[in-house]
Backbone bond lengths (Angstrom), bond angles and torsions (degrees), N, CA, C in turn:
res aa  C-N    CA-C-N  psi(-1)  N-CA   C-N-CA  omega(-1)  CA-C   N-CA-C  phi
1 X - - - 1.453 - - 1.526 109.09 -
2 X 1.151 124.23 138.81 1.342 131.77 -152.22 1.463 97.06 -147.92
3 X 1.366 119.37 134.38 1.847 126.00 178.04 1.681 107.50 35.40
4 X 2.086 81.71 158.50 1.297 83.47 160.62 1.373 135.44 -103.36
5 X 1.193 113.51 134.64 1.823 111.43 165.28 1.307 138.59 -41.84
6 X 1.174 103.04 -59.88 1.581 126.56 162.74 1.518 120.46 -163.11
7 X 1.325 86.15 122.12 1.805 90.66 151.57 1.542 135.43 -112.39
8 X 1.106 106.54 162.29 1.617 117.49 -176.27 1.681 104.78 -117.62
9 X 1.586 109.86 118.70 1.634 113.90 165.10 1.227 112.93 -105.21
10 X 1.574 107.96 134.24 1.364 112.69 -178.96 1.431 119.95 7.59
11 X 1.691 96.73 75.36 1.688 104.50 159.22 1.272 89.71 -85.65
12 X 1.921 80.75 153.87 1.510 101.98 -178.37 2.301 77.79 -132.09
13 X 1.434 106.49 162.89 1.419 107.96 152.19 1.409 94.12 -168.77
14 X 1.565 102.61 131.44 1.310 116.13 -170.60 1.627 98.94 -126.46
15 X 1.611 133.75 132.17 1.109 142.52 -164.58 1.457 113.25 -102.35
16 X 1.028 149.29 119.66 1.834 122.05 -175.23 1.621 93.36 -110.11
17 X 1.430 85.39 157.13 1.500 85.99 179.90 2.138 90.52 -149.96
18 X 1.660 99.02 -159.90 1.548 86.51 176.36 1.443 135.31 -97.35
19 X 1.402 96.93 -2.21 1.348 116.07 152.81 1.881 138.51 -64.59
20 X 1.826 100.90 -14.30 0.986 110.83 -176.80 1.818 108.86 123.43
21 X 1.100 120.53 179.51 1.395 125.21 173.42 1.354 114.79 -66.85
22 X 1.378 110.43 125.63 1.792 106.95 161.37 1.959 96.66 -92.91
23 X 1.127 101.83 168.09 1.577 117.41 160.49 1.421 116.82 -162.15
24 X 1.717 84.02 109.86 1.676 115.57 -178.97 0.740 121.49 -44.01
25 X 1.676 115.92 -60.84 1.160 136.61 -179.17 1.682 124.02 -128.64
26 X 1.260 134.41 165.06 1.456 114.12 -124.94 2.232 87.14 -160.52
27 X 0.898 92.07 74.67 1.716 81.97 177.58 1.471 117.37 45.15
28 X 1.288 127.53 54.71 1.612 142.33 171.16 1.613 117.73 -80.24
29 X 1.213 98.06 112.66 1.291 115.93 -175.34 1.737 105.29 -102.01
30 X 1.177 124.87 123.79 1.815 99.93 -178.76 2.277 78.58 -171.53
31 X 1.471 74.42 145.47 1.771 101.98 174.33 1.330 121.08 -128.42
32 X 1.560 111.76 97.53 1.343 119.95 -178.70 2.118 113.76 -76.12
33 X 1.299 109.04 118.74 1.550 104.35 -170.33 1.667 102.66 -111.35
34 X 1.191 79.81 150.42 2.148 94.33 178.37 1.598 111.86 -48.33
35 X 1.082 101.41 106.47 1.951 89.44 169.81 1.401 122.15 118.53
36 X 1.898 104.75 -12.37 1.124 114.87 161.97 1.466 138.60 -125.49
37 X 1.299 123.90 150.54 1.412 127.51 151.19 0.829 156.20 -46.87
38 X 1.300 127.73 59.28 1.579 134.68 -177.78 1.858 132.30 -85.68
39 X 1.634 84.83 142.35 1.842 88.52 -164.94 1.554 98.46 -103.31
40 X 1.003 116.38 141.48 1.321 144.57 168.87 1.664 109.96 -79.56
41 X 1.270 154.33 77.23 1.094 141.48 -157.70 1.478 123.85 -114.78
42 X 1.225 127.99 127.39 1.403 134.79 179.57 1.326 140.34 170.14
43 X 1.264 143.30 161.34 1.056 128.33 -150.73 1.779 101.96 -85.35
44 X 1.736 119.55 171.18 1.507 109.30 -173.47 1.680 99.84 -86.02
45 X 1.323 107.38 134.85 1.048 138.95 -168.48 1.528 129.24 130.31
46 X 1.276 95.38 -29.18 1.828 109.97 -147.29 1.639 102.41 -82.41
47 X 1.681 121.61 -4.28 1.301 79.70 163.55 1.861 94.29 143.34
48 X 1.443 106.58 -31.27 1.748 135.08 174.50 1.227 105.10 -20.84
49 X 1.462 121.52 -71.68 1.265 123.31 -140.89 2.029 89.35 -93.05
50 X 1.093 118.01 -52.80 1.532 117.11 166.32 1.370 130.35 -23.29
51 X 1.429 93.17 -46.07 2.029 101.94 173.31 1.524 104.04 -86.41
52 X 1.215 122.17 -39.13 1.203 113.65 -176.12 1.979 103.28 -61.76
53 X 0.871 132.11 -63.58 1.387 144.39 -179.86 1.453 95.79 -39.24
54 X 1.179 125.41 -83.89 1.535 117.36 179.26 1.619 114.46 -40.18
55 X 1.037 120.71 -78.79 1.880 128.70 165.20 1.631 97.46 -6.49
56 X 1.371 125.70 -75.23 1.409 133.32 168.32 1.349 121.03 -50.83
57 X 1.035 126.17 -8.58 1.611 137.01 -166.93 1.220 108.38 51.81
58 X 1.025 166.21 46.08 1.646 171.94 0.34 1.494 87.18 85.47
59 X 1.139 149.49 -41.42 1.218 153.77 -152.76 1.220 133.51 -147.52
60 X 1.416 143.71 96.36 1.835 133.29 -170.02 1.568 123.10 -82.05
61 X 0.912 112.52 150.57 1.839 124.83 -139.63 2.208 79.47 -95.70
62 X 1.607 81.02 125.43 1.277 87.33 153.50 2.497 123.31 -34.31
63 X 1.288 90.48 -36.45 1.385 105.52 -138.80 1.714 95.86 -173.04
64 X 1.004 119.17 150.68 1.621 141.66 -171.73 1.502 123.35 54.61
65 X 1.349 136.43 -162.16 1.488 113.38 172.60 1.435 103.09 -128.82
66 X 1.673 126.32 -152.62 1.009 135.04 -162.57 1.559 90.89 -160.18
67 X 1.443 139.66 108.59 1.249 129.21 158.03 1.812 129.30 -100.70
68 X 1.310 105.19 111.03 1.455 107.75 -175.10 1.677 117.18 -66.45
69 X 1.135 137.38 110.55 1.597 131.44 -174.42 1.674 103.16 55.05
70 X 1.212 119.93 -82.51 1.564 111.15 176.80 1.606 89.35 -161.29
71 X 1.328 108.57 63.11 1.665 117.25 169.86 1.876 95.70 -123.37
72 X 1.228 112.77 125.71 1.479 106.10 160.94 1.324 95.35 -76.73
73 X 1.139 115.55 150.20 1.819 104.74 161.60 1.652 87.96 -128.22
74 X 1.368 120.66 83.74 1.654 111.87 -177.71 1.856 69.16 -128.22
75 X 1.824 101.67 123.54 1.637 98.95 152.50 1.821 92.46 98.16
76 X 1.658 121.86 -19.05 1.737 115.97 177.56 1.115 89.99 -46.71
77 X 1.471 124.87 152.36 1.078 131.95 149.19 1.870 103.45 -89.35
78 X 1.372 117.87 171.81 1.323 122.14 -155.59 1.277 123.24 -62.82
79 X 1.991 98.25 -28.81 1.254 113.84 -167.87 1.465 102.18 -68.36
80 X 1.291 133.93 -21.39 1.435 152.44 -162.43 1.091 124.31 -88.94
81 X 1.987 111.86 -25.94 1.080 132.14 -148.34 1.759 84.47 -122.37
82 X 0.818 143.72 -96.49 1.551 146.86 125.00 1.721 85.60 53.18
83 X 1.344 127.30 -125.03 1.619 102.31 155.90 1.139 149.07 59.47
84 X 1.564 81.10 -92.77 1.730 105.65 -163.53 1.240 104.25 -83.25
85 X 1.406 121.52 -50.54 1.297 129.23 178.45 1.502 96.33 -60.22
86 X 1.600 149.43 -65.98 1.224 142.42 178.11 1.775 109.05 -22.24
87 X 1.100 127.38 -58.03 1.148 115.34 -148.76 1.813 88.31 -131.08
88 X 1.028 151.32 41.59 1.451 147.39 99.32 1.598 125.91 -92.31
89 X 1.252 133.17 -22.21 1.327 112.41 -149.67 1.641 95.66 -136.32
90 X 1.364 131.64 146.05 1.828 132.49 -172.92 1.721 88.93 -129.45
91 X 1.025 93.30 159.60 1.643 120.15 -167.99 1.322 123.39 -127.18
92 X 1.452 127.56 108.95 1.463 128.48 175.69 1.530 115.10 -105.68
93 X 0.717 116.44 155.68 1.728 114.58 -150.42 1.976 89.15 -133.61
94 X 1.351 122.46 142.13 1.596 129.93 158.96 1.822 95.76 -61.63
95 X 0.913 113.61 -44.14 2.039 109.19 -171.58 1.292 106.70 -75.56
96 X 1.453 135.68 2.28 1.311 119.05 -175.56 1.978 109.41 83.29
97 X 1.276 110.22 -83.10 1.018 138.56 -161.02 1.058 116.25 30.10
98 X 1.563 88.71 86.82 1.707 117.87 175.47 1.735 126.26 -79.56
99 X 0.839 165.37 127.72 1.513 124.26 161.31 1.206 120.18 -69.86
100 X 1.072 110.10 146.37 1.709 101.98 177.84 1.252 152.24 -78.92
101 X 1.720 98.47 -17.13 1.192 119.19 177.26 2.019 127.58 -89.03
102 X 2.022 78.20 4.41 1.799 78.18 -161.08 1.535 73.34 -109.10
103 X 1.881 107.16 -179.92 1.406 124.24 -171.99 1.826 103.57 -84.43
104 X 1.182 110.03 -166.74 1.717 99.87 169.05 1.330 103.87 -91.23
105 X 1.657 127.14 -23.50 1.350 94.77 174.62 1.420 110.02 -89.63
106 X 1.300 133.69 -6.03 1.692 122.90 170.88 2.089 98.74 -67.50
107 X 1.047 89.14 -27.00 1.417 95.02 167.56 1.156 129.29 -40.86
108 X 1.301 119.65 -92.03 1.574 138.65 155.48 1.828 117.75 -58.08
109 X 1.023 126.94 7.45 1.464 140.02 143.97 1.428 129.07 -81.22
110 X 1.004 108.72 -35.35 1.742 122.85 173.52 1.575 114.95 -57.89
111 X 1.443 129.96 -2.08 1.265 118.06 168.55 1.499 92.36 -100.03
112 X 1.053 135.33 -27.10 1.560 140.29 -159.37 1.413 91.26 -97.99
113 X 0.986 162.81 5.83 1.425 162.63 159.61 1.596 102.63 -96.08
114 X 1.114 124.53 -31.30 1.661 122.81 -179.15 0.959 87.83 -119.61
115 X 1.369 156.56 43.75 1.352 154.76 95.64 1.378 112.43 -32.10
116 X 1.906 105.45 -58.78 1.401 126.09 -157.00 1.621 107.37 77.40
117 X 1.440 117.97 53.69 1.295 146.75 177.95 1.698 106.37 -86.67
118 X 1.037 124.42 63.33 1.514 118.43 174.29 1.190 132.23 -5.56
119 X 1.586 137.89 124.70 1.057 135.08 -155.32 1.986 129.47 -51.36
120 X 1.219 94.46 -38.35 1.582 119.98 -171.61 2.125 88.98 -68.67
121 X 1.332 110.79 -40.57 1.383 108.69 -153.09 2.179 90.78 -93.32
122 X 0.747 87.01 -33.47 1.555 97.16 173.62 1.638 113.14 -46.04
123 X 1.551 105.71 -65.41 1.272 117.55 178.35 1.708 112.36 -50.89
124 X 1.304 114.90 -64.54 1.337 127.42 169.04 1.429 92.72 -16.80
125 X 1.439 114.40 -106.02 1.261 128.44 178.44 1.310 147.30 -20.16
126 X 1.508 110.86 -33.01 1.272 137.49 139.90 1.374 114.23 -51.65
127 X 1.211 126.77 -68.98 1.307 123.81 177.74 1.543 122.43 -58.68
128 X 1.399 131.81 -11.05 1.123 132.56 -174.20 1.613 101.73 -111.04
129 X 1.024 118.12 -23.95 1.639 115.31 168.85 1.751 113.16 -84.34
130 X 1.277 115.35 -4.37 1.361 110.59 162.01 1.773 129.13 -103.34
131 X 1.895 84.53 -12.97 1.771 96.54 170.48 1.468 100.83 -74.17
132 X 1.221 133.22 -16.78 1.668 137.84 -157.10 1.407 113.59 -86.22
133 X 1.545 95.42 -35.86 1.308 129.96 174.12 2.004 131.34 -83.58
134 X 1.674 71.15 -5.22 1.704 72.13 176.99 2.060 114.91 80.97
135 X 1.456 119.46 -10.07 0.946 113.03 -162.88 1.543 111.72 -118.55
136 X 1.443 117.98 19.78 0.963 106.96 179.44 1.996 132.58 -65.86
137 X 0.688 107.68 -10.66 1.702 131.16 177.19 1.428 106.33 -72.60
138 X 1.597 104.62 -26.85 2.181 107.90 170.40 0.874 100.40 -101.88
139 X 0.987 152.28 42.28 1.797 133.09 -173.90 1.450 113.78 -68.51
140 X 1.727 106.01 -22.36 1.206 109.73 -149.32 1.428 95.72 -106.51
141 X 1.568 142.06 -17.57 1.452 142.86 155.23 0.996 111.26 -52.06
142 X 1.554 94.29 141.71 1.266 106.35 172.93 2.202 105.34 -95.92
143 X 1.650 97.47 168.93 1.551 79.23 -159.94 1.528 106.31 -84.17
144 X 1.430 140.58 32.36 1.357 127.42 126.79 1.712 141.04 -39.39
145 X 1.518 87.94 -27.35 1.718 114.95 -168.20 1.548 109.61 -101.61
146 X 1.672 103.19 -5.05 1.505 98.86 171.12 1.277 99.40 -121.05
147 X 1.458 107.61 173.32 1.271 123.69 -147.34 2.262 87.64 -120.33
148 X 1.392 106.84 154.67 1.197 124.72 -126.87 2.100 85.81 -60.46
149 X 0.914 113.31 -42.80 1.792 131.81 -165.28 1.386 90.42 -86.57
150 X 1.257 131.94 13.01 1.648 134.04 176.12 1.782 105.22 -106.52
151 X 1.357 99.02 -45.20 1.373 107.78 170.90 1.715 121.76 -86.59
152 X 1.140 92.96 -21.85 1.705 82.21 157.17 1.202 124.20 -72.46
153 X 1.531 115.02 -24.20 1.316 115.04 -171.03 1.587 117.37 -86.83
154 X 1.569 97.10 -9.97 1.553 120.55 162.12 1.525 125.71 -59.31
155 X 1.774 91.74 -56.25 1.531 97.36 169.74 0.882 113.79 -69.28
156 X 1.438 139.56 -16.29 1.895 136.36 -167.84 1.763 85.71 -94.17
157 X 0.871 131.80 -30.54 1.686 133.42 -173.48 2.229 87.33 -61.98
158 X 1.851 100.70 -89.32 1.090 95.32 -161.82 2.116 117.98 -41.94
159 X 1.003 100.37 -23.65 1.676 113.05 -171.85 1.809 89.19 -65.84
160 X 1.156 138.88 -67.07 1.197 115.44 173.05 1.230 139.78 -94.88
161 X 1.019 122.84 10.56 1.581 119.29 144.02 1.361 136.96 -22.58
162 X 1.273 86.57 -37.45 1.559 88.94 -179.82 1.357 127.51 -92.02
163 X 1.831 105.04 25.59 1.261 132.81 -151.51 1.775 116.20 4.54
164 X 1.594 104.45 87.30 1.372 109.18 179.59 1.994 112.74 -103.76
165 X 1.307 96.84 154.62 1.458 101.89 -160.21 1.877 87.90 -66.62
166 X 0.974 136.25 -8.74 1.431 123.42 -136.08 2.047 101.29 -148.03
167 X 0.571 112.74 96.19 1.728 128.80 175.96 1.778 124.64 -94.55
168 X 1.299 112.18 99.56 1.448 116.27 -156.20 1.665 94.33 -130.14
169 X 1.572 110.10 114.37 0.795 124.97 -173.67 1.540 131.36 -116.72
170 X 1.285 138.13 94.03 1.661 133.88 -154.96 1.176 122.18 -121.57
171 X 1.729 104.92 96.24 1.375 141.59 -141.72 1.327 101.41 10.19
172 X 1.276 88.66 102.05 1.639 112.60 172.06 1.793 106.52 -92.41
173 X 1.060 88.08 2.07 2.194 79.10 -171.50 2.306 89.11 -121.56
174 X 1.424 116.25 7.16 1.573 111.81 179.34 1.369 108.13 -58.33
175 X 1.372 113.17 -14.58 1.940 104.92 179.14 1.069 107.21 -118.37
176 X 1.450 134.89 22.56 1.357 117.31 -170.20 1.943 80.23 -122.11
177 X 1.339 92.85 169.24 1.941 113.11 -177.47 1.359 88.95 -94.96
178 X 1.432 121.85 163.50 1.338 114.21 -139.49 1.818 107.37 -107.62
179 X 1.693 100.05 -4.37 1.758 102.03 152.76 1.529 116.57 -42.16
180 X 1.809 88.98 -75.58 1.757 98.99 -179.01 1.831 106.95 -41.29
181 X 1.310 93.47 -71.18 1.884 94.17 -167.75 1.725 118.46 -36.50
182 X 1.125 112.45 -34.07 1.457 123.49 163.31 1.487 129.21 -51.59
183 X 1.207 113.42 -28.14 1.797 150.39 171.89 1.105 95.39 -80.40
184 X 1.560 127.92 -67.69 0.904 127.15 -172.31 1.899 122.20 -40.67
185 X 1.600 95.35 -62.53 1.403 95.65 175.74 1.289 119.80 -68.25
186 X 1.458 121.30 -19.03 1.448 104.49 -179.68 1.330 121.54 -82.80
187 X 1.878 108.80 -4.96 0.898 92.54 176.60 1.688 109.38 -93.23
188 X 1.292 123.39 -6.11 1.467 122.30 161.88 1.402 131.01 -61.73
189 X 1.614 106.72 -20.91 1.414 122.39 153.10 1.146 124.56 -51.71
190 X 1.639 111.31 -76.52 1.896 117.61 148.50 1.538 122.90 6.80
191 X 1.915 97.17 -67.66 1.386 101.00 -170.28 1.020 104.15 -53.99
192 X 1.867 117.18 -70.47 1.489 108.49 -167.30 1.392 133.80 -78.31
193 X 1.532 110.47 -19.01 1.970 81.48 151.96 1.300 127.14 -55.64
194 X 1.749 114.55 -46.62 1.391 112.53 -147.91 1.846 104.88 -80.21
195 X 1.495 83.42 -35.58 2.350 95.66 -168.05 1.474 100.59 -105.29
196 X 1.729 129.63 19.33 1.072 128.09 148.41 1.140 105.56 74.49
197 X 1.372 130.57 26.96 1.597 138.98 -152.00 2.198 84.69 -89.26
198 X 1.206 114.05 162.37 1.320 115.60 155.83 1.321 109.61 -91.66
199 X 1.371 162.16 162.68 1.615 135.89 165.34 1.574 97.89 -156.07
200 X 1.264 82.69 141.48 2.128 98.78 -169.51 1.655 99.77 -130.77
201 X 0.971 105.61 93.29 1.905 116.55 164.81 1.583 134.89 -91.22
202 X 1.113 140.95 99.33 0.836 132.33 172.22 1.526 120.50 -77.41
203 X 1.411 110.93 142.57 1.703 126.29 169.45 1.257 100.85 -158.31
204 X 1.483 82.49 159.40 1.645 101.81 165.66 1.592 115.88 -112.43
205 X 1.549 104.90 15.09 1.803 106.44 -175.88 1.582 91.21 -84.07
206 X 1.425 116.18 143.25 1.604 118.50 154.96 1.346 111.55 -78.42
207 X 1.237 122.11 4.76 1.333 92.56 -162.83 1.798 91.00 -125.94
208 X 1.466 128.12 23.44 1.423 133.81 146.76 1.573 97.84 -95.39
209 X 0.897 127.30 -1.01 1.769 119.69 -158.29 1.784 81.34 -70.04
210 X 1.876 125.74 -66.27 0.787 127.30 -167.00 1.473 131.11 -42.78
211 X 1.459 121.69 -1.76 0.919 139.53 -161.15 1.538 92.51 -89.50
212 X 1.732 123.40 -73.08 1.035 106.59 -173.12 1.485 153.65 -75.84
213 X 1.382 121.14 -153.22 1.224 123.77 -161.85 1.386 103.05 -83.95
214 X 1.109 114.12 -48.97 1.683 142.33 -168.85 1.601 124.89 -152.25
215 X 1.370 110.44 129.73 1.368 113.43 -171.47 1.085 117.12 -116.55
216 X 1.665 117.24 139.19 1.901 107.91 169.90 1.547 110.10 -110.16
C-alpha cells in the first residue's frame, strides 16, 4: 500500500430538522490508502451512508474537510467538484442502478461516452472492465437477463472504467444472499490489490467484515 487517497478531518455533519439536530457524523477522522480495502461498519442508522456521501463529496460537511490526493475540496464550488469526482473517484450503489433498456456493456460505457472518450478507446475499455468483472461473455444483456450479483458486477464494471484512483462503495452486496455478496467483496478485494483501486465499503454484515483490509 502506497500513499494516501483520501482523507477525512474531523467531519462533523449535522442535519436539523423539527425535532431538533440529528448528527450523522461526529468528528471522523479516517485515511483511505492505495491498494486497500476498507469496511465502513455499522448498524443502519449509525451514520454509513452520510460519511460515505461526504468522503465522495456528494455531500458538504457540517464542519471539517475531505482531502482528495492533495486537493482540499472544503469551499469547491460544484463546477470544481463535478471534475474531480469524474476523473478520481467510481461509485457502487445498493440499487445497482442499471438502466434497463441498455446492454451491460452500453452499461458500463455510458460514463466514457459523456466523457467524450473516442469510440476505438471506449470499446477497449469497456471490454477490459467487464473481463475484471468476470462478465465479459454478457456484454450484450441487458440487466433483466442477469441475475441480481451479475448486475452488481455491472455496476462495479461501469464504476471503474473510468479508471478512478478512488472506489466508494455503499452496501453494494444489501441485495444480494450472502453466497453472491461474499463474491461480491472478494471481488472488490481483487480490484484493489491487483488494479491498485483505494476501496471504501460500507456494511452492516459481519460476516463481509472478514474480507477486508481494514475496518472502522
Amino acid at each position: 500500500m502506497t500513499g494516501i487517497a483520501l482523507r477525512a478531518e474531523e467531519l462533523r455533519r449535522v442535519f436539523s430538522s423539527p425535532a431538533g439536530d440529528v448528527v450523522a457524523c461526529d468528528g471522523i477522522d479516517l485515511e483511505l490508502r492505495t491498494g486497500e480495502l476498507l469496511v465502513v461498519r455499522g448498524a443502519s442508522g449509525a451514520g454509513k451512508t452520510t460519511l460515505l456521501n461526504l468522503l465522495g463529496t456528494l455531500d458538504t460537511p457540517t464542519s471539517g474537510r475531505v482531502v482528495l490526493g492533495d486537493v482540499d475540496t472544503t469551499g469547491l464550488a460544484e463546477a470544481v467538484l463535478a471534475p474531480l469526482r469524474r476523473e478520481n473517484l467510481g461509485f457502487v450503489f445498493q440499487s445497482f442502478g442499471l438502466i434497463p433498456v441498455l446492454s451491460a456493456r452500453e452499461n458500463v460505457e455510458l460514463p466514457l461516452r459523456i466523457a467524450g472518450v473516442d469510440a476505438s478507446e471506449r470499446n477497449e475499455r469497456t471490454q477490459r472492465a467487464l473481463e475484471l468483472v468476470g462478465l465479459a461473455g454478457h456484454s450484450e444483456q441487458r440487466p433483466s437477463e442477469l441475475s441480481g450479483g451479475q448486475q452488481q458486477r455491472v455496476g462495479i464494471a461501469r464504476a471503474i472504467v473510468s479508471r478512478p484512483r478512488i472506489l466508494i462503495a455503499d452496501e453494494p452486496t444489501g441485495q444480494l444472499d450472502s453466497r453472491t455478496a461474499a463474491t461480491i467483496m472478494e471481488l472488490l478485494g481483487e480490484l484493489a490489490h491487483r488494479e491498485g483501486l483505494a476501496a471504501i465499503v460500507s456494511t452492516h454484515d459481519p460476516l463481509l467484515v472478514a474480507r477486508a483490509d481494514r475496518v472502522v
